[in-house]
N, C-alpha and C positions, 0 to 999 in steps of 0.2 A: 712849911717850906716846900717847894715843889722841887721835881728832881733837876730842873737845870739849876735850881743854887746850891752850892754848895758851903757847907757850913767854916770847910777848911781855908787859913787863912791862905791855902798854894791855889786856889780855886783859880786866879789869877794867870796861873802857869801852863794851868791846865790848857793840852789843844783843843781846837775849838771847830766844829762842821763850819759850813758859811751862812746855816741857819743859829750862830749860838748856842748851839748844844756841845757837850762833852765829845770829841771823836774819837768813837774807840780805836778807828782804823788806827788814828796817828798816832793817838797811846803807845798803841800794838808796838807801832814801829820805834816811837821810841824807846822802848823798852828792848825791844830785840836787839837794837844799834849801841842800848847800856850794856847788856849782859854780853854780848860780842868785845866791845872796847874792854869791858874790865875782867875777861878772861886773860888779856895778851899781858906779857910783862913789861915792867916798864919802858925798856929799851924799846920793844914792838907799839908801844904806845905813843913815844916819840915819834918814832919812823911815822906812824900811819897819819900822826899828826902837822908831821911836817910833807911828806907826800899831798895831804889834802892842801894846805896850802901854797905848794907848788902848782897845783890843778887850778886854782883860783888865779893865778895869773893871771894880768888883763881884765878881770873884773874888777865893775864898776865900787870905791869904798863901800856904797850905801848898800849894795846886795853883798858884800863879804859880812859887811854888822851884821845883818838882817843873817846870813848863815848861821855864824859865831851864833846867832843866840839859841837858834834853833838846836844848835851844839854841845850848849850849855843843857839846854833842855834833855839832850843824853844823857852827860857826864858833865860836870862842873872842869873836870880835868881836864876832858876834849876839848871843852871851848877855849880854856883857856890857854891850852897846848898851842891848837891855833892859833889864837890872836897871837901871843908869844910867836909862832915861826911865822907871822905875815908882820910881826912887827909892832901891835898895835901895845899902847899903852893903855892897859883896859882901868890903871888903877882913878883914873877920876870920873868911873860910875862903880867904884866902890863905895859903901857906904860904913 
């Protein structure tokens, strides 16, 4: 197996350079944007999450999903924080 495959089934999830390899840059960051979100308590968690979807205002639906995912890719609770304070109904791509 070479090192761009990965055997996990999150490989998937994983961010990606624009040559398909692993980025650690964006790793990095979202790792640093998890351990920041899941220091604050819940309350500060809400706020920050509805603050961000205040900010999105005026953006277009297709780049707020496209956010929301990269959100999720923080914290499942951010993303979802979000969608929840811009409204969305995220339950039919649950699976």
């Amino acid at each position: 197996m070479s090192q761009s495959q990965n055997s996990s089934d999150d490989s998937t999830l994983q961010p990606t350079a624009d040559n398909g390899e692993p980025s650690t840059h964006v790793a990095d960051a979202f790792a640093h944007r998890a351990d920041q979100f899941r220091l604050m308590k819940p309350e500060e968690q809400e706020s920050f999450c509805a603050s961000t979807a205040r900010r999105m205002s005026g953006v277009p639906w297709e780049i707020k999903m496209r956010k929301i995912c990269q959100f999720f890719c923080v914290d499942p609770d951010y993303g979802m924080g979000v969608a929840k304070a811009l409204g969305f109904d995220l339950r039919r791509f649950a699976r």
